[in-house]
Each structure stands twice: as C-alpha cells, then as structure tokens.
C-alpha positions in Angstrom: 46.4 65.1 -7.1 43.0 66.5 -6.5 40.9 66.0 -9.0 37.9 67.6 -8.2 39.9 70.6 -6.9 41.9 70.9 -9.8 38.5 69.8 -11.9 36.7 73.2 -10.2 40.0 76.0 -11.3 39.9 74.1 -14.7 43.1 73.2 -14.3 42.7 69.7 -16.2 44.1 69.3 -20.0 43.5 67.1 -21.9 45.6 66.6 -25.8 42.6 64.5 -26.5 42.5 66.5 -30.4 45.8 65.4 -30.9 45.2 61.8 -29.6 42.6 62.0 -32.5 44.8 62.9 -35.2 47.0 60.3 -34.8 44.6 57.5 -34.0 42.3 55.2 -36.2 39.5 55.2 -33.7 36.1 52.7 -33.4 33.2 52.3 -31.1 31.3 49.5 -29.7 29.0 49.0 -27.5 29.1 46.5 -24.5 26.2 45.1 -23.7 27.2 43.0 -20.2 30.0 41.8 -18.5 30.0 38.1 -16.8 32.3 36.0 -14.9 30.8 32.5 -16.4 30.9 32.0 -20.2 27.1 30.1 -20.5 25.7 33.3 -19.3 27.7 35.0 -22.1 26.4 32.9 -24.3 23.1 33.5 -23.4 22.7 37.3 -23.7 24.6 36.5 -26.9 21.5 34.1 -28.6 19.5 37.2 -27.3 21.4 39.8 -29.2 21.4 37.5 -32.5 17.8 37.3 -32.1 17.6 41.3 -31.5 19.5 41.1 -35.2 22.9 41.8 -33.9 26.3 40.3 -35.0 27.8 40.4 -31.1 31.0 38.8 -30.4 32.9 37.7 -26.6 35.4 39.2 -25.5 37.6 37.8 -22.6 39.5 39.9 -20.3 41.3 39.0 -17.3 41.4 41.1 -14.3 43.4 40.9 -11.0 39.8 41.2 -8.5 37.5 38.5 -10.6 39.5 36.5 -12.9 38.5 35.8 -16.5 35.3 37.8 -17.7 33.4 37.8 -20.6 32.3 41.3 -22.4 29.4 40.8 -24.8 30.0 43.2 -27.7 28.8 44.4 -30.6 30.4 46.7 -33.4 32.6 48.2 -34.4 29.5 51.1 -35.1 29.7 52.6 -38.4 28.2 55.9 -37.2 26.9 58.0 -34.5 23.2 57.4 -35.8 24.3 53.0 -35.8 25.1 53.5 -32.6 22.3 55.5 -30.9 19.9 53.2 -32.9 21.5 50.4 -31.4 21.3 51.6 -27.7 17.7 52.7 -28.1 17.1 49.3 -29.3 18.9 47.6 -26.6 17.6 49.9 -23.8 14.1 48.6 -25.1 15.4 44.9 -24.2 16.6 46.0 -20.4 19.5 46.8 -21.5 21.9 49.1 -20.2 25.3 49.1 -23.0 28.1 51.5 -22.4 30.0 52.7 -25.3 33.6 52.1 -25.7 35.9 53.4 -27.8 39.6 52.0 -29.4 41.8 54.1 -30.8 45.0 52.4 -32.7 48.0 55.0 -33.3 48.5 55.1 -37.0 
C-alpha cells in the first residue's frame, strides 16, 4: 500500500459521513501525555487553576508501559473548544484534539 501514491491519484476513500451517522461522537482535548503519575498530577493542579475540570486517563502501550493522558472535556462545541486551546496555548501548551465516537 502506497499511501502517498495512492494519496496523489486520489485514490483514498474514506465512509467517514456514514461513520457519523451512526455514531454519538465527543471531543476532548489532551493536554500531555506522561509515563509517571505525579507529573500527571501536576499539570492537572495547573489546569484546575487555568479553571478546567481535567481528568487522567491511563492507557497502556506495548513500547512505554502505563501512561497518563491529562484530559479535559468532553467540549460542548467548536467555539468551547477553540477557546480552550487558545487558552491553553497561552499556558505553553500544546493540546491535540481527539475525538470518540460510540456506534449507536
């Protein structure tokens, strides 16, 4: 498979619409990603005191072991969510947005 190849003759589809239709979708935004828990916990005082409701999440991987995802949302809109990133990208910051989508 060659991406970029097949990327360039537009030969790359994507049933993303009807993934949307039949999902109940949410974003967040995660702020950092750690491999010790205290750190975690630090950017997570920081984001309280930035007047955020963030939360841990813990995912294991097969490279690093158990990390720790500081999160915030889920957003309740497109303008939540860009306010929230302009806000964080003030406070060095770099949050990526990620999106879950549940089958209904």
């Amino acid at each position: 498979f060659t991406f970029e190849q097949d990327l360039k003759n537009e030969n790359i589809y994507l049933e993303l619409e009807k993934i949307y239709e039949e999902a109940t979708c949410e974003s967040y935004l995660q702020i950092e990603t750690y491999g010790k828990k205290i750190f975690a916990e630090e950017t997570l005082d920081k984001m309280k005191e930035l007047g955020f409701a963030p939360f841990l999440e813990e995912i294991m991987t097969e490279e690093k072991g158990l990390l720790f995802r500081v999160m915030i949302g889920p957003m309740q809109s497109i303008s939540d969510t860009n306010n929230a990133r302009e806000t964080l990208i003030r406070a060095d910051f770099l949050p990526l947005l990620r999106t879950r989508c549940v089958k209904t």
